[in-house]
Backbone bond lengths (Angstrom), bond angles and torsions (degrees), N, CA, C in turn:
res aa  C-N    CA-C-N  psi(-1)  N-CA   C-N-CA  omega(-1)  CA-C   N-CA-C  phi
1 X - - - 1.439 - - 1.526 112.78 -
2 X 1.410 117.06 1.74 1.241 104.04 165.68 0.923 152.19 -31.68
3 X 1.682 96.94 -37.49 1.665 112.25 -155.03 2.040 100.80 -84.22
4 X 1.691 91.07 2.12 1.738 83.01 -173.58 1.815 93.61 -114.19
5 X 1.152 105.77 17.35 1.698 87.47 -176.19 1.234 98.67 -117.72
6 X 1.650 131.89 131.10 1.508 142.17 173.04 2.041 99.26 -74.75
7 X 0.351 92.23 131.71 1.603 129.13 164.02 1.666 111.67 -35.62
8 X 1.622 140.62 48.26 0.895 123.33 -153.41 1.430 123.85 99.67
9 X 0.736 121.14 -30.63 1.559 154.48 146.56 1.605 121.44 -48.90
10 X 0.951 90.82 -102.52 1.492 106.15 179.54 1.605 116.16 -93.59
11 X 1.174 110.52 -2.99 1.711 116.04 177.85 1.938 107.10 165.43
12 X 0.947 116.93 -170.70 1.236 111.24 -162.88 2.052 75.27 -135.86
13 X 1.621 83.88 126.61 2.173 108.45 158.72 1.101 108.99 -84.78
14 X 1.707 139.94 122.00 0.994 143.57 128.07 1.391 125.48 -98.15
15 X 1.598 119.52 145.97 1.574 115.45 -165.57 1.262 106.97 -72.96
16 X 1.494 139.54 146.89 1.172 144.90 162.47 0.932 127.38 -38.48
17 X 1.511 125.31 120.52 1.118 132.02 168.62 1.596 112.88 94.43
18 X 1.728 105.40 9.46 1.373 104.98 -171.49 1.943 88.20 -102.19
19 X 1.290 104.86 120.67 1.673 97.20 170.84 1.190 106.15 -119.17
20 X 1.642 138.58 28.90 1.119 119.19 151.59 2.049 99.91 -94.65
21 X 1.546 119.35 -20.72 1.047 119.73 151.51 1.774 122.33 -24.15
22 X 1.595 97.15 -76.36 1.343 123.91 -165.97 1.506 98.46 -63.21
23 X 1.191 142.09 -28.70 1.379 137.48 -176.98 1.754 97.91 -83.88
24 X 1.381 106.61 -28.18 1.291 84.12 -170.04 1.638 119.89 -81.44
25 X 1.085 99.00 -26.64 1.458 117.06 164.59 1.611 123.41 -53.48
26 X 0.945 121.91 -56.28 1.407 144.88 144.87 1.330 103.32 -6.20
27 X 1.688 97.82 -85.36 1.675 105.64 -175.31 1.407 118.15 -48.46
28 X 1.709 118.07 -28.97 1.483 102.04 -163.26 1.276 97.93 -100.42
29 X 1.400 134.20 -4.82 1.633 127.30 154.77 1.701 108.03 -79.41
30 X 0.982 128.97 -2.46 1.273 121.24 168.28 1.630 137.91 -116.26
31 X 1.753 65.96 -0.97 2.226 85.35 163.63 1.626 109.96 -122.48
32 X 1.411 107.63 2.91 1.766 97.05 158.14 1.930 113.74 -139.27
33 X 1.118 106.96 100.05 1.132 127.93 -159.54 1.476 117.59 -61.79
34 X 1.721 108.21 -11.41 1.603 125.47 -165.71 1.896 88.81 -100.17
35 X 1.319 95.70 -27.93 1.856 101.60 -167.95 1.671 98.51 -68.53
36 X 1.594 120.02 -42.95 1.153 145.09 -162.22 1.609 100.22 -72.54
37 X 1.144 114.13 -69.82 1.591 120.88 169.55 1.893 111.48 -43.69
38 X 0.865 96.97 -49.27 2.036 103.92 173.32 1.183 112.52 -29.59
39 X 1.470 93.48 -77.63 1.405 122.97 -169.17 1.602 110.73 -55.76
40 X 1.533 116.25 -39.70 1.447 119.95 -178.07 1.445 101.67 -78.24
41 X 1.268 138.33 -47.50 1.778 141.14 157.97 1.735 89.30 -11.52
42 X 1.789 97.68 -86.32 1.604 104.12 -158.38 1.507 116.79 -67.62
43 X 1.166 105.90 -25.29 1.551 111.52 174.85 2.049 106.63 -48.62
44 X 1.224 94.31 -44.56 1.932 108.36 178.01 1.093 119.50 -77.88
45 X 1.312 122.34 -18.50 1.459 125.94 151.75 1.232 125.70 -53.11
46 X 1.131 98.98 -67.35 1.671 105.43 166.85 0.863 129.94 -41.55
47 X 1.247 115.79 -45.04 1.928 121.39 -169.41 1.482 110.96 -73.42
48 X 2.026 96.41 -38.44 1.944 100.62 -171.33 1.868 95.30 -68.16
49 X 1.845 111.84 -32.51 1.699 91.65 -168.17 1.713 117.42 -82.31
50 X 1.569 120.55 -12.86 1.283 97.80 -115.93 2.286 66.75 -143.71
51 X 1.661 113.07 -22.10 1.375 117.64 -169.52 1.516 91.79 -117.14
52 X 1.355 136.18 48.62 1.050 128.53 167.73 1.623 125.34 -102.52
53 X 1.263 138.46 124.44 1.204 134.74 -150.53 2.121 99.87 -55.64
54 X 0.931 123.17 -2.15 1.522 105.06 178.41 1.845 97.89 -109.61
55 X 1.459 115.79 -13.12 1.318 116.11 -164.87 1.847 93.38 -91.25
56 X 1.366 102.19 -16.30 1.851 77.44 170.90 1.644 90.49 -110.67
57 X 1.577 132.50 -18.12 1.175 90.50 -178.75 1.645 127.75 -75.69
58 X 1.340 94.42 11.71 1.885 105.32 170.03 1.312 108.58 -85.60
59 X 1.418 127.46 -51.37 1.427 131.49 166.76 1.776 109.89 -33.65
60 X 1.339 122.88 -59.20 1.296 143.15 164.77 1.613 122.67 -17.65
61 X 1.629 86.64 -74.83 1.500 103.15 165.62 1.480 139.90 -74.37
62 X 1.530 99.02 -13.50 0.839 118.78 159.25 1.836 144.71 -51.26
63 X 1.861 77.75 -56.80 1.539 117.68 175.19 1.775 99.42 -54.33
64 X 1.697 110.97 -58.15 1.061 130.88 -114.36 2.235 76.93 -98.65
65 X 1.344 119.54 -25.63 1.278 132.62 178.82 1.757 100.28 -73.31
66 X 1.472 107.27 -28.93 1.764 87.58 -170.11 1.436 96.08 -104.49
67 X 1.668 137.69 -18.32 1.468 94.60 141.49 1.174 154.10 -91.62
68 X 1.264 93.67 12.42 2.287 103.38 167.58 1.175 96.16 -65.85
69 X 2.193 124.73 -43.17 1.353 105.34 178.01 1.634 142.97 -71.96
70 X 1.391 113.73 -3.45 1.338 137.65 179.28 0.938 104.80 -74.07
């Protein structure tokens, strides 16, 4: 789900498998509560525009049109 979360924005990226990363992240959504609320606002944006069952089944068909054309 990366590819739908902004960076600070909409959620905080840490690299895999990094958990002094992931703790740190953690802490600063859980010691600023206005940062936390933000991020969950835009985080729901995203999902209602962009995770909606016709918005990937266009992605789908989409996908699924450029390799029939290859």
């Amino acid at each position: 789900m990366a590819e739908y979360i902004r960076d600070g924005d909409s959620g905080i990226l840490v690299p895999p498998g990094d958990e002094e990363a992931l703790a740190g992240a953690l802490t600063v959504v859980l010691r600023d509560r206005e940062l936390a609320e933000r991020m969950g606002r835009r985080g729901r944006e995203i999902a209602l525009r962009e995770l909606t069952a016709d918005a990937c089944a266009e992605r789908f068909e989409s996908l699924y049109g450029r390799l029939l054309a290859s």
